[in-house]
C-alpha positions as CSV (number, residue, x, y, z in Angstrom):
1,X,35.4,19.1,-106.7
2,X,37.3,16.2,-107.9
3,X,40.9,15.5,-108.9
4,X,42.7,14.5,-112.5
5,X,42.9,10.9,-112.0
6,X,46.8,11.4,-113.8
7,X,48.3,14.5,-112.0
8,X,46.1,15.0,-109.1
9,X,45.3,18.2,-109.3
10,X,42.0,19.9,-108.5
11,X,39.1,19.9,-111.4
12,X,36.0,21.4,-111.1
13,X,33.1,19.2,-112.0
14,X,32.3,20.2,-115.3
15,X,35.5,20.0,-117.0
16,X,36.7,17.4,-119.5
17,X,40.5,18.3,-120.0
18,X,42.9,18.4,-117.2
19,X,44.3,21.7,-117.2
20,X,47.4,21.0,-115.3
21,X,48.4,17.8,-117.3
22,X,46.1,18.6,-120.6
23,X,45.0,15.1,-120.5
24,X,41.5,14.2,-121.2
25,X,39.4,12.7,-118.6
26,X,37.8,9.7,-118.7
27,X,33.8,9.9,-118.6
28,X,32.4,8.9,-115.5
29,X,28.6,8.7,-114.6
30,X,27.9,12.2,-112.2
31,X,28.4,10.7,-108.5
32,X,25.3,11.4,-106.5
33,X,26.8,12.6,-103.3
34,X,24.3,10.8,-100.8
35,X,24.6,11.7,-97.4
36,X,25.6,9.2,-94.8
37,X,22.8,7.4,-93.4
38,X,22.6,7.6,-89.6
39,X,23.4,5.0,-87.3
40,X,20.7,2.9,-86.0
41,X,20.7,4.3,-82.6
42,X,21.2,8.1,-84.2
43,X,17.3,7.0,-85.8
44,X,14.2,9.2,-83.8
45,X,12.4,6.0,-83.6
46,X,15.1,3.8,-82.1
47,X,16.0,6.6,-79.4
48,X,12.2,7.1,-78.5
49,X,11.9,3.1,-78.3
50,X,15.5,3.4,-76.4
51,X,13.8,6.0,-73.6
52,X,11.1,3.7,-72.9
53,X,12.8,0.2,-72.4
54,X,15.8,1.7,-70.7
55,X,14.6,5.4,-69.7
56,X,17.2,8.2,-69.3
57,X,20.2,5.9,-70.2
58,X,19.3,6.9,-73.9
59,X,20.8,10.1,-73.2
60,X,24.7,9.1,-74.7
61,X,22.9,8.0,-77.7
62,X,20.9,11.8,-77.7
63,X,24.2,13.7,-76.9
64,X,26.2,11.4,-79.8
65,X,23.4,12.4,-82.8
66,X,25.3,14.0,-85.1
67,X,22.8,15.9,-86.8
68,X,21.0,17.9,-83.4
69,X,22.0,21.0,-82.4
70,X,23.6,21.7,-78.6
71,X,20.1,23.4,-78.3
72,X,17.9,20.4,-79.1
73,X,20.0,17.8,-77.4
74,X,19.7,20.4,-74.0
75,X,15.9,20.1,-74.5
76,X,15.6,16.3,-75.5
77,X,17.5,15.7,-72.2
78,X,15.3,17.7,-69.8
79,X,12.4,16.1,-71.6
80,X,13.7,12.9,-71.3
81,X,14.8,13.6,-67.3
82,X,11.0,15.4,-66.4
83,X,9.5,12.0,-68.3
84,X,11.5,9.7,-65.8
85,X,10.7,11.9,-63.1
86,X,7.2,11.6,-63.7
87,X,7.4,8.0,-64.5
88,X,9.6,7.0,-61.9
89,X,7.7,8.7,-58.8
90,X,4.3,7.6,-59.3
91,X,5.8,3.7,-59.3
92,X,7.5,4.3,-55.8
93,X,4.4,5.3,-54.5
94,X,2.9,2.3,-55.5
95,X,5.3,0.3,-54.7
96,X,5.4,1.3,-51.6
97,X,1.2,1.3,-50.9
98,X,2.0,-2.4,-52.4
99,X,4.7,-2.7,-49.9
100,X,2.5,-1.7,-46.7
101,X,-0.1,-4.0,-47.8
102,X,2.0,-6.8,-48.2
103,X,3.1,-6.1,-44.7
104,X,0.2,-5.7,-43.6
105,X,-0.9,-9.2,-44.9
106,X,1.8,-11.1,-43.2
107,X,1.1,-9.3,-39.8
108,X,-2.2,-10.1,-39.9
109,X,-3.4,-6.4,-39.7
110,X,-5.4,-6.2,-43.0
């Protein structure tokens, strides 16, 4: 719907004479309604990128998205968390082997 560019009132697409003001309308080209493109953080690839560079502090940017459901975002997020988990356990562990051994070095035990 659009309205009478003299009197305001609301005009359905198609029609070429104001009926509240029985003015003709001027011809426009048909406006293509486009939906709004997504911010850059809103794009899949830049949240997937996002997860691995700075892991579950994507999640705002997750929760924010404007076109997934409360279902999907509930899903992305305990995803996201088991990935970190899984991510973030394994590199503790060897951190802390690395740690011993290290140690281990320096007291001359190894």
């Amino acid at each position: 719907m659009t309205t009478c560019p003299y009197c305001n009132g609301p005009l359905e697409d198609w029609v070429k004479t104001c009926p509240f003001c029985n003015k003709p309308l001027p011809v426009f080209a048909p406006v293509q309604k486009t939906e709004k493109k997504p911010k850059w953080f809103h794009n899949t690839t830049s949240l997937v990128i996002g997860f691995f560079v700075v892991g579950p502090f994507v999640l705002p940017a997750v929760w924010s998205h404007p076109h997934y459901s409360q279902r999907k975002k509930i899903i992305l997020t305990i995803v996201i968390l088991v990935l970190t988990l899984l991510i973030v356990v394994p590199t503790i562990g060897a951190f802390q082997q690395y740690w011993k051994i290290y140690d281990d070095i320096l007291n001359g035990t190894y």
